[in-house]
C-alpha positions in Angstrom: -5.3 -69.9 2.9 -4.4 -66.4 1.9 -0.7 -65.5 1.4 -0.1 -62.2 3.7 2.0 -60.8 1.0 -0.7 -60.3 -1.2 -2.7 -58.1 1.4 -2.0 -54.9 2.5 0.2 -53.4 3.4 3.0 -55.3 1.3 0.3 -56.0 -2.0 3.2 -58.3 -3.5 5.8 -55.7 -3.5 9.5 -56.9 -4.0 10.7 -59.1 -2.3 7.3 -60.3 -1.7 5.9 -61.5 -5.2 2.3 -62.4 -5.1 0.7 -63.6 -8.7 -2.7 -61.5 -9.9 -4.8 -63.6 -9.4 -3.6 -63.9 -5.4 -3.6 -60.2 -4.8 -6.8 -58.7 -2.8 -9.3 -56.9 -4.9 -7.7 -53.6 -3.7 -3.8 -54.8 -4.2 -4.6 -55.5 -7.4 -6.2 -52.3 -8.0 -2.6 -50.8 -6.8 -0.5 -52.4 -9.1 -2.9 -51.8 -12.0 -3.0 -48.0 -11.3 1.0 -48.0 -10.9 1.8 -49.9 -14.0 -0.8 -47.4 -16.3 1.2 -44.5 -14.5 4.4 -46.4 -15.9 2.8 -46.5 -19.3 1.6 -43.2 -19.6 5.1 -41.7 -18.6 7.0 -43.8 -20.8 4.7 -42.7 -23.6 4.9 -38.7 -22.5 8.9 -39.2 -22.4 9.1 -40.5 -25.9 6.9 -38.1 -27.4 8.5 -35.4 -25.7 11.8 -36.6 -27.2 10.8 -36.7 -30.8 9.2 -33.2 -30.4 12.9 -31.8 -29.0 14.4 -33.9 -32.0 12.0 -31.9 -34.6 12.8 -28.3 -32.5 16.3 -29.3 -33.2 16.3 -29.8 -36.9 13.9 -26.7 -37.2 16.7 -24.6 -35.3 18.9 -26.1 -37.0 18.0 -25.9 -40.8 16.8 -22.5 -40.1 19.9 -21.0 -38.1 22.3 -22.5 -41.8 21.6 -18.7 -44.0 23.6 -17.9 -46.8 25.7 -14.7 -46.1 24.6 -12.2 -49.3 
């Protein structure tokens, strides 16, 4: 028998869990596409971090001039 919360619409959205290997071809397909989105944003964020940290420091070190 297949569990309706792993078919459309709910694709084993909270509060309806599904495991994988229950969710229809295209549910599956969902939650694969959604947690690479997750991935790739937490990887943009991070990297976008450092890069401010580095600007920082550049500003930083740079704006520190002996007065002659």
């Amino acid at each position: 028998m297949v569990n309706p919360n792993c078919q459309l619409p709910r694709c084993g959205d909270l509060p309806y869990y599904c495991p994988d290997e229950q969710l229809s071809p295209i549910c599956f397909q969902r939650k694969m596409a959604i947690e690479n989105n997750a991935l790739l944003r937490r990887t943009t964020l991070s990297s976008n971090i450092n890069d401010d940290d580095n600007e920082s420091k550049d500003k930083s070190s740079s704006s520190i001039l002996p007065y002659d």
